[in-house]
N, C-alpha and C positions, 0 to 999 in steps of 0.2 A: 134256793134252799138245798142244804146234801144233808142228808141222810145216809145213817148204818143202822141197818136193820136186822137182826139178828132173829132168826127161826130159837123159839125157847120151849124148854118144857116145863120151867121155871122163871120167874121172875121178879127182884123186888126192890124197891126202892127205900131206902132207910133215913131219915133224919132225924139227928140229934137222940139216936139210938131208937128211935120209935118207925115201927115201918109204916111209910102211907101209903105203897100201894104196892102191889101183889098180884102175880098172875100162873095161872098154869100154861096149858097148852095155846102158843099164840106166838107174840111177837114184842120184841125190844126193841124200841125206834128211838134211838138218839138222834137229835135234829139240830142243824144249825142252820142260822138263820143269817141273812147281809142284808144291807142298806136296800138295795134295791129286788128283794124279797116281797112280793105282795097278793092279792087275791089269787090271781091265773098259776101262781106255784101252790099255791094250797089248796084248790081245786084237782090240778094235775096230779101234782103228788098223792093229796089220799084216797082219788081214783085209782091210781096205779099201785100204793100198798095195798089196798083191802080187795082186789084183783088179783095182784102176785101169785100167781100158781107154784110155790115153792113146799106145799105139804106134799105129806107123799099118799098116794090114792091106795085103793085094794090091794093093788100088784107092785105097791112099794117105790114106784114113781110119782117124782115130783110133779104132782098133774091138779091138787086140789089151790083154792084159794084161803086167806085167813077168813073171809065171806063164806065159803064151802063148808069149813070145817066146823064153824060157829066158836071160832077163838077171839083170843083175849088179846089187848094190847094195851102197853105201857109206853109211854110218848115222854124222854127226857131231853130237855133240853143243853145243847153241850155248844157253848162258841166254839171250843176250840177246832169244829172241823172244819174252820176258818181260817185254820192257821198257817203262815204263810211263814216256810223256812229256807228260804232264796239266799237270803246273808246270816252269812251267822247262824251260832248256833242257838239263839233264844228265837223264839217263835215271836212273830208279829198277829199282831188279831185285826189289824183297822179292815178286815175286810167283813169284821162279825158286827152286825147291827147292835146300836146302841139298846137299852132296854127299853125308852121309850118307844121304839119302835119293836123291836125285838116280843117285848112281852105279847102287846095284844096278837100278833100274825102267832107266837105260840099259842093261845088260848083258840084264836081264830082256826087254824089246824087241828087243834083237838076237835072242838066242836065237829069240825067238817068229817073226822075222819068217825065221830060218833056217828053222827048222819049214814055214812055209808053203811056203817057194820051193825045200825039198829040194835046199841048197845053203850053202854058208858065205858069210858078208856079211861085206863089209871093213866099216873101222871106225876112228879117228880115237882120242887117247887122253883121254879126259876131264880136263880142266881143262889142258891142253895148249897151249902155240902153236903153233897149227898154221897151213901156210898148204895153202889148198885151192885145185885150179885145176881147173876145167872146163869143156867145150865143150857149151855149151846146146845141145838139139838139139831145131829148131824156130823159136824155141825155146817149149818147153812148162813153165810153173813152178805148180805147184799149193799152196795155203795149204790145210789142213787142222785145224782145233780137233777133239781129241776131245771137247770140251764141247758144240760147236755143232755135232751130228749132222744136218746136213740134207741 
């Protein structure tokens, strides 16, 4: 799974002109999902988001977590950080899980990362046009591969 997770003071997700979810202070987690994506990445992973010490504390260092601060998070789901542009200038996606599989590890991830943060997570609708607007706050944007745990 990779993820860009983006620090917001703002955030919303919009389809077919009606917004379905909406957050303040918190975080933007576009996620993409592969084939061989499964429970141990979505365990890891929203252990590791709702942990992330990237708020900033008293003295304006990034020292709190989105757990610490009792923020908000929006979970969209985006193949394209899948995309593989080696040849060519058109992107290849076969490395983004199909939706059959794709969907549930999304809904599975949400859940898990509600769990952590003792809280319901907004959420964008899979395979959706959606248009997302947010106010970077920072701004702070994190890349995260549950493959590359370092």
């Amino acid at each position: 799974m990779k993820t860009v997770i983006q620090r917001v003071s703002k955030a919303s997700v919009t389809i077919d002109e009606k917004i379905v979810s909406e957050i303040n202070d918190g975080l933007l987690i576009l996620l993409g999902i592969e084939e061989a994506d499964g429970k141990s990445d979505i365990e890891w992973l929203t252990k590791k988001i709702a942990n992330l010490r990237i708020f900033n504390d008293e003295n304006g260092v990034m020292n709190k977590s989105l757990l610490e601060i009792n923020g908000e998070a929006i979970v969209v789901s985006q193949f394209t950080l899948h995309a593989n542009t080696k040849k060519g200038n058109r992107p290849s996606y076969i490395y983004a899980a199909k939706p059959e599989i794709a969907i549930p590890l999304y809904e599975q991830f949400i859940a898990e990362l509600e769990l952590h943060l003792h809280k319901k997570v907004g959420s964008g609708q899979f395979g959706a046009d959606m248009k997302v607007a947010l106010i970077n706050d920072g701004p702070v944007t994190i890349i995260i591969d549950s493959k590359v745990k370092e």
